[in-house]
N, C-alpha and C positions, 0 to 999 in steps of 0.2 A: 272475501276480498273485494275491495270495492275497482272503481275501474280505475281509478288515479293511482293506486299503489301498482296494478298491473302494468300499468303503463312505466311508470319511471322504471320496474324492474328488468320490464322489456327494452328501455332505453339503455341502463346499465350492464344490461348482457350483450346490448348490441356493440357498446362500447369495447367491451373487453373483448367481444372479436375481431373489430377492427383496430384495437393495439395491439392482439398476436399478431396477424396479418401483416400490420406494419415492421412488426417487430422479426416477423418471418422474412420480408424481404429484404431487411437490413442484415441482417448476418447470415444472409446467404451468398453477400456481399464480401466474402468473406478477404481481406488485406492480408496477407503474411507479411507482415512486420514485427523484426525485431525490438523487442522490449529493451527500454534504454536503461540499463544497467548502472548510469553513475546515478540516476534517481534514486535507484533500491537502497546504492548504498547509503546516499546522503539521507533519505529515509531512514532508512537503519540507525545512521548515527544521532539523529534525534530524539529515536523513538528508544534507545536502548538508554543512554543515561537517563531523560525521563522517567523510565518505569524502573530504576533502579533509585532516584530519590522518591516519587511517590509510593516506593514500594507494592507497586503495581506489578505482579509476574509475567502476566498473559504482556503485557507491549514490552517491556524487557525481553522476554523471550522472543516477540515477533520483531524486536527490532535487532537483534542478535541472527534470525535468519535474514531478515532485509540487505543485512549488512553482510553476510554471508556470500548471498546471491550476489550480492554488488561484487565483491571481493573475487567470484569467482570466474567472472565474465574477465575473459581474456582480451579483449579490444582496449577495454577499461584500463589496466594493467599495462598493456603494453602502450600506451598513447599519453597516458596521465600518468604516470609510474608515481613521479614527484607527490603531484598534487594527492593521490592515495595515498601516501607516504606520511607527507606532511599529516594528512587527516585522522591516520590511524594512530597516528604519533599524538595528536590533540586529543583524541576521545581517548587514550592510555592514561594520558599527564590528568584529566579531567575524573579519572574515573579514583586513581591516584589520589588526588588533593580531595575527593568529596570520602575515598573510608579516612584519610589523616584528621580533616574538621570533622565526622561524624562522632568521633572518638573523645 
């Protein structure tokens, strides 16, 4: 090996010790914050018709949990009640009208 290629490998090793490092003292940082639950769901809801017309299982199915998690977060539910409501009622009527024009 010549001396130019030791050098950049010793550069890119030095690199990647100093992103663990950095990456070591940020999540040691560690925030207990609650995960915002109407995201999941409204995640959910896009990602689950989605992968039902492209026939996609894997995001069908991850958006069927998304939606799940959203659904089950009790904050969510009791403060939005409507607007979940409303939403579940929309991706039903959607899900509805896309097997009636599939047909």
């Amino acid at each position: 090996m010549n001396t130019g290629s030791l050098s950049l490998i010793s550069i890119i090793i030095a690199l990647i010790i100093i992103g663990l490092a950095i990456f070591m003292i940020f999540t040691k940082k560690k925030i207990n914050q609650e995960p915002n639950y109407k995201t999941f769901f409204i995640i959910g809801l896009i990602w689950l018709p989605t992968g039902i017309v492209t026939k996609n299982y894997g995001l069908m199915g991850m958006g069927l949990v998304f939606s799940i998690i959203g659904l089950v977060s009790k904050d969510l539910i009791l403060s939005k009640k409507i607007t979940m409501v409303g939403l579940t009622v929309l991706l039903v009527i959607g899900m509805i009208s896309y097997y009636i024009l599939k047909r």
